[in-house]
N, C-alpha and C positions, 0 to 999 in steps of 0.2 A: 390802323389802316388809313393812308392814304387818297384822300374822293374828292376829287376834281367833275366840274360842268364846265363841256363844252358846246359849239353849235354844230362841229363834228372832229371825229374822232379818228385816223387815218393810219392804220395796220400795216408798216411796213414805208420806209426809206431808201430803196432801189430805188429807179429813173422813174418807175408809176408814182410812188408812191409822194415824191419830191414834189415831181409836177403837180402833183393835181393838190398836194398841201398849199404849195407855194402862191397857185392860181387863186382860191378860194380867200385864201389872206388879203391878197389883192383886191379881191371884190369886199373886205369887212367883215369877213366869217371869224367868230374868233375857233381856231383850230386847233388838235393837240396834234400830233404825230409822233408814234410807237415805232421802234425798233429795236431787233435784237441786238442787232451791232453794236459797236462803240463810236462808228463812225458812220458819214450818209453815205450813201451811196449805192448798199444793195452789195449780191456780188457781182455785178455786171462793173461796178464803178470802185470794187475794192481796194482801198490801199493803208498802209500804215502811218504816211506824213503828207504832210501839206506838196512835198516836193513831187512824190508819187501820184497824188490826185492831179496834179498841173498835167501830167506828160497825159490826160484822156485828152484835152483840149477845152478851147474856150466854152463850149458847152457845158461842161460838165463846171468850170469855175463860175461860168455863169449862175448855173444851180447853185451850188457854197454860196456865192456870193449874197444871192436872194433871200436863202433860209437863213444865213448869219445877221443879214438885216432884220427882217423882217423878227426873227428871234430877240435880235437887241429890243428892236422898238415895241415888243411887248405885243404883235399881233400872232405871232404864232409862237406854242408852247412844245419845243424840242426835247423827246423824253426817247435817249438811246438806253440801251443794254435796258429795255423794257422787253418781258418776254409777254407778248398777248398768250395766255393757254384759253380762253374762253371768252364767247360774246354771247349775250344775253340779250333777248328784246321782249321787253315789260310795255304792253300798249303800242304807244310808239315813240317809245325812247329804246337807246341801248345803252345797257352795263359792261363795261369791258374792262375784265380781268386780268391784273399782270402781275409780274415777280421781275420788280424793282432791283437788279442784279448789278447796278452802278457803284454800290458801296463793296469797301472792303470783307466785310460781313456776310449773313445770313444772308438770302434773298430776301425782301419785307412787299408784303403787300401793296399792291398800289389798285386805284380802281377808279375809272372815269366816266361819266353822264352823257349820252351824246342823242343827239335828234336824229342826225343822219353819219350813216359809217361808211367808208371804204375802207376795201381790202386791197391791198395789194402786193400779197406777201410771197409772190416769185413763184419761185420754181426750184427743185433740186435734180441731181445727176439720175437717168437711168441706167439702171444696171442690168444686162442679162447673164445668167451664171453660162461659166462655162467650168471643165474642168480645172482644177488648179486657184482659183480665182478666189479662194479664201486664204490664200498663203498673203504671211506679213512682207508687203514689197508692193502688193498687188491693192490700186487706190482708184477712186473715180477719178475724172479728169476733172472736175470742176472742184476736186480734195486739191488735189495736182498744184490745180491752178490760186488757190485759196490760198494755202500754205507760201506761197511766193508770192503773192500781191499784199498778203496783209500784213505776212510776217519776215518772206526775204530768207524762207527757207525750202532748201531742193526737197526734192524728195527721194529722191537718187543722185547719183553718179553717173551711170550707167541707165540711160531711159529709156523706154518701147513707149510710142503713143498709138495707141490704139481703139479701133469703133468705126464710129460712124457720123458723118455730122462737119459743118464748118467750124465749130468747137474746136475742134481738134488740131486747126491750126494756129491758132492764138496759144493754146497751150502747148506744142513745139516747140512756138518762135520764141517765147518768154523761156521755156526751160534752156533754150540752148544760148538765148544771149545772157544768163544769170551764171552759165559756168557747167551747163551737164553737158551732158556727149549725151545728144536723140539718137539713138542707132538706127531707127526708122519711126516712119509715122504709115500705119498700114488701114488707109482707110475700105471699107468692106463693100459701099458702092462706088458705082463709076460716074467718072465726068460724062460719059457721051449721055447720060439721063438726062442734063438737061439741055441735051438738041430738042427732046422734045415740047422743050419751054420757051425757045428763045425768046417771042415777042415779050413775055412776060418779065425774062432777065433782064433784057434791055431795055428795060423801063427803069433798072437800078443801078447805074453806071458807076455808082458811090461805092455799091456791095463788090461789084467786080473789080475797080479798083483797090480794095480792101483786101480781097482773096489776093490780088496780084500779087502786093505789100507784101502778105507774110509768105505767098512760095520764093521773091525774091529775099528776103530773112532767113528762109529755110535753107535757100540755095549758096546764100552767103555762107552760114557753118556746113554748108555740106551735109544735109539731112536727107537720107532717103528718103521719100514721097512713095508710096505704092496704090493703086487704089486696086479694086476688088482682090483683096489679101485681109483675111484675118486671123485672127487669134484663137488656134483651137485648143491650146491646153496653156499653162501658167506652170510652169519645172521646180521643183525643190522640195525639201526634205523641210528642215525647220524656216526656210525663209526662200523668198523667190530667189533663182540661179540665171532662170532663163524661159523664154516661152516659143510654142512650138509655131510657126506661121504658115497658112496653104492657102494657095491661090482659090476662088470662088467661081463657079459656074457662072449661066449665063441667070440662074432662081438664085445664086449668091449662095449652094453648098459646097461646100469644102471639098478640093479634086482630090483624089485619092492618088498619093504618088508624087503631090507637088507639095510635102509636109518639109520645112526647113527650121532647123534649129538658132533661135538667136539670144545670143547669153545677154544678159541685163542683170541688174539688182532693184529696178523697178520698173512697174509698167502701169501707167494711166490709162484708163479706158472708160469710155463713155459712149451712148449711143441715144445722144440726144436728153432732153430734159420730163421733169413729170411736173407740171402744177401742182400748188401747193395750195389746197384747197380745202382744208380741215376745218378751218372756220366758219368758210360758207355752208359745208354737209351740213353741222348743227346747226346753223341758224335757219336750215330749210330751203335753202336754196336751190333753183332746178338746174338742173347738171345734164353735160349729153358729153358726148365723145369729140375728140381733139380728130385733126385734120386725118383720115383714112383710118378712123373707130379705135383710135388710140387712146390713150391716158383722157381721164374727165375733165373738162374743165367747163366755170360754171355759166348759163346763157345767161349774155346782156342783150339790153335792145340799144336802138342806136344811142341813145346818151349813157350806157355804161350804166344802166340800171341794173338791176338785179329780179328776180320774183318774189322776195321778200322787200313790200314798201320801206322804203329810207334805207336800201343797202346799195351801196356802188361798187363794181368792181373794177379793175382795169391791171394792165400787166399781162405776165406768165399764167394766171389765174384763169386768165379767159383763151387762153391757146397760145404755143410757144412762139412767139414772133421777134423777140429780139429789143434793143434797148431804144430805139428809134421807133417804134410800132408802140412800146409802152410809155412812152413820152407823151406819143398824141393821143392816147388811150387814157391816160391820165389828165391831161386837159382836160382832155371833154370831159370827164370826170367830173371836174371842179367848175367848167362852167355851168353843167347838166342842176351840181350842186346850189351851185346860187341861182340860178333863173330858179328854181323850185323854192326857194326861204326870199324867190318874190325882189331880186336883186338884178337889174338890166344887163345883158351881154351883148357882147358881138355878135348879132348873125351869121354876121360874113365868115368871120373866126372859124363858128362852128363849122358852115359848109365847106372851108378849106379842109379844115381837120379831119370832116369824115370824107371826105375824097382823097384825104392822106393816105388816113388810116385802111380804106381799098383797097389800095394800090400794093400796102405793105402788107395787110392780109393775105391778099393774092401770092406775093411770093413767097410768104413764109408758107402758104401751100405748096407751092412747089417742091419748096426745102425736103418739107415734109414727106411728099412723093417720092424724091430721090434720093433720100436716107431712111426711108422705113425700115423695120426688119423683116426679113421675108417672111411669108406664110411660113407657117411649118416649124420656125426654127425649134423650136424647144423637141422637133422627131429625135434628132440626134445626141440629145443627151444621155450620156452613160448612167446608169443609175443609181450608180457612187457620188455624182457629182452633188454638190449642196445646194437647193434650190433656197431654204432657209438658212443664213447663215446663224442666226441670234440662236435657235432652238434648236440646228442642226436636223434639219430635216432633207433629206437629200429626193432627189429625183424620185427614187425607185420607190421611197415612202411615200410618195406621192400618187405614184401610178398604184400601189398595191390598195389605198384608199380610195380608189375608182376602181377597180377591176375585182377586189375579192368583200372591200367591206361597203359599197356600195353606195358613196357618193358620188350625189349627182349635181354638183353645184359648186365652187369656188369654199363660202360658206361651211357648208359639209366638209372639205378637203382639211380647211381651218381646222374643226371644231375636234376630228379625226386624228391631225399629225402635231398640232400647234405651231404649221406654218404661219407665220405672222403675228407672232401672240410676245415675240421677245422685245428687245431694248426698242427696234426700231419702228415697233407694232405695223409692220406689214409693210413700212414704206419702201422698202426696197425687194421683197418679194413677190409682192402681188402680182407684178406683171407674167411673171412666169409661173405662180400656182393658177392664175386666171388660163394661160396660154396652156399650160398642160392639160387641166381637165377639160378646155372645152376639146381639145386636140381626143382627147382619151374617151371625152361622151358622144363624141361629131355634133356639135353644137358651135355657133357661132360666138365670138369672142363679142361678150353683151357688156355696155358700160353698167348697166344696174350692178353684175358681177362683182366689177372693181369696185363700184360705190358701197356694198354690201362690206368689203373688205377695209375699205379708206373711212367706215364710218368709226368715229371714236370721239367719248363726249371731253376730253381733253388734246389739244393740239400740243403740249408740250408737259412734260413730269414737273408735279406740283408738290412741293411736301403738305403732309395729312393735316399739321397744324394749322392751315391753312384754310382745307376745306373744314377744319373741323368751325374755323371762326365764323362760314359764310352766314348771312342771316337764309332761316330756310323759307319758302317761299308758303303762304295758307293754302293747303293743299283743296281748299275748297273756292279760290279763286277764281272770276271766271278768266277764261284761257286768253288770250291774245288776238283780236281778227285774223281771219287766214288772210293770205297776201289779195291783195286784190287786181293785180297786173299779170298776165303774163308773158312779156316777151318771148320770142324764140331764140333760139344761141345766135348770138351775134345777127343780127339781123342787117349783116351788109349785103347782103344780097340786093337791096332797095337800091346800094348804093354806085351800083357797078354797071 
């Protein structure tokens, strides 16, 4: 095995993760930096050649540029297609576990020493089931989007994009300049929600500028645009044909009457992102709900600390805000990191960045506001529909595990149907076994809930010979300090 010391250790190469590596080298930190990729950049900045990374812009070559140097020159250690499954903190060091997946071969152990850790390992697609939505056709959008940035391949012919979310038009404009036919993009809320925002939009003139960008993209292929329209069933037999689309009220349920048929052979759909935040649960980290009691993501205080001493986070981790929000999140990160190992920074720096970081806060509230899912949604599901895909648990298995055998708790729902127990251990179901039972006990949709369900002492499948090699720890050891800090979630409240 593999066992590397360093002075930190940084989980994840998206825009956080870059930054705040890239920053700390800067100051003489000798750094590693973990990714699963084969390339940097996260999926925010995905691509498969040098040519493809150029067209984000100078920002984004500016990052290459930094970690390429800074790589050569032997101050930071660049370690892609590393897969973190586990972090460990022994006193106050951390042991971080990976499978070393860059060789041809086996995966081989790898394993590195660090004082202080950040995490910053993004975010992936939410899913909510609807009918039809396990037929082969039917993809996240950020699958969608993935398969054509890293690899340059459609996923259709014939595309429906569909959800919720400014997501959804990036992945549009790219399906339609690479060669598909969008036959529509039917987004499920409306633009007038952020009348209720403007001052706050208008403080973004970049972001608006951006949306403009790709409805002129859109508008150039001639892409339907729809907004309150979604997606109530997914059509076909062994493979998606077609999916069924109705206009939304003014709560965004489905009008009865206004149900139209639109043939495709694939349909991307997304409705925003969930933090990825597996490695934090284990290490004990205190966790609270995302922007209007959404998905967990885990509390920093203003320098990107964490509740467990020597952890940092920054990114999608701490709430979905977008690749610009995780940039200055990732700074601070890394300056947070060296002023603590006792290394001088910019004041001023900081206080720019956390008056950034505000600002962008502030709107990806907004975002948040005017694409959430409605209350309620999961009333309407049929009880055929698959709430589990991996184990095949459908709706109505779900409701009969609240109603006749008498769970009262997300957990219980688990332990009952084996929603969440298959390949993707609960990543993509939980939102809707969480949403149903609390819908089915009239209880509020609680983040402990989702935490109960997102807890797993592995972040990624490890083969046995593996753990069989770990050394095991003196079970008469004494334990670890509990944490001695504790921040609240994001404490920019201070800041505003």
């Amino acid at each position: 095995m593999t066992e590397e010391a360093y002075d930190v250790a940084v989980v994840g190469a998206g825009p956080a993760g870059l930054t705040s590596a890239t920053t700390m080298t800067r100051h003489g930190l000798r750094v590693v930096l973990l990714d699963a990729g084969g390339r940097p950049g996260g999926q925010f900045f995905r691509h498969r050649d040098d040519a493809a990374a150029d067209a984000y812009g100078p920002g984004f070559r500016a990052l290459r540029s930094t970690l390429a140097g800074q790589v050569a020159a032997g101050r930071l250690t660049y370690r892609p297609r590393h897969q973190v499954w586990t972090v460990e903190r022994a006193g106050r060091r951390f042991t971080v576990h990976a499978l070393d997946e860059s060789g041809d071969g086996e995966p081989r152990p790898w394993r590195a020493e660090a004082d202080t850790l950040v995490v910053a390992t993004g975010a992936y697609d939410r899913q909510l089931p609807f009918p039809g939505w396990d037929l082969p056709g039917v993809v996240a959008a950020g699958g969608a989007q993935a398969l054509l940035k890293g690899s340059g391949v459609l996923v259709g012919q014939r595309v429906v994009v569909a959800g919720s979310g400014p997501f959804l038009l990036p992945v549009a404009a790219g399906l339609a300049e690479s060669g598909a036919r969008v036959v529509g993009v039917y987004e499920a809320s409306r633009a007038r929600g952020y009348l209720e925002h403007v001052r706050a939009v208008a403080r973004h003139p970049a972001r608006l500028a951006e949306a403009a960008s790709y409805a002129a993209r859109l508008a150039r292929h001639r892409v339907p645009y729809r907004t309150g329209h979604a997606i109530v069933s997914a059509n076909g037999d062994a493979s998606l044909t077609g999916v069924t689309v109705a206009r939304l009220d003014a709560q965004r349920r489905p009008i009865r009457g206004t149900e139209s048929a639109v043939p495709c052979d694939a349909l991307a759909v997304g409705f925003g992102f969930t933090p990825h935040v597996d490695l934090l649960v284990e290490l004990g980290c205190e966790l609270s709900a995302d922007h209007g009691g959404g998905s967990p993501v885990v509390a920093v205080d203003l320098d990107q600390r964490t509740t467990v001493e020597g952890a940092y986070s920054a990114g999608e981790t701490t709430g979905i805000g977008g690749a610009a929000l995780a940039q200055v999140e990732g700074e601070l990160a890394g300056l947070a990191v060296a002023a603590a190992h006792r290394i001088a920074v910019d004041e001023r720096q900081v206080r720019r960045l956390r008056t950034r970081r505000a600002r962008l806060r502030a709107f990806a509230g907004v975002l948040h506001q005017v694409h959430a899912p409605p209350d309620g949604w999961t009333a309407g599901l049929p009880d055929d529909t698959l709430v589990c895909r991996c184990e095949e648990v459908s709706a109505g298995t779900v409701r009969r595990a609240v109603r006749d055998l008498g769970a009262t708790d997300p957990r219980s729902v688990k332990l009952l149907t084996r929603t969440g127990m298959g390949w993707c251990q609960g990543r993509i179901c939980t939102a809707a076994t969480v949403e149903l039972t609390a819908a089915l006990t009239s209880r509020p949709v609680a983040v402990e809930d989702t935490i109960a369900l997102a807890r797993r002492p592995f972040a990624h499948p490890v083969p046995l010979g593996v753990l069989a090699d770990l050394d095991v720890s003196d079970p008469d050891a004494d334990p670890p300090p509990p944490p001695t800090s504790s921040p609240s979630r994001r404490s920019g409240e201070g800041e505003r």
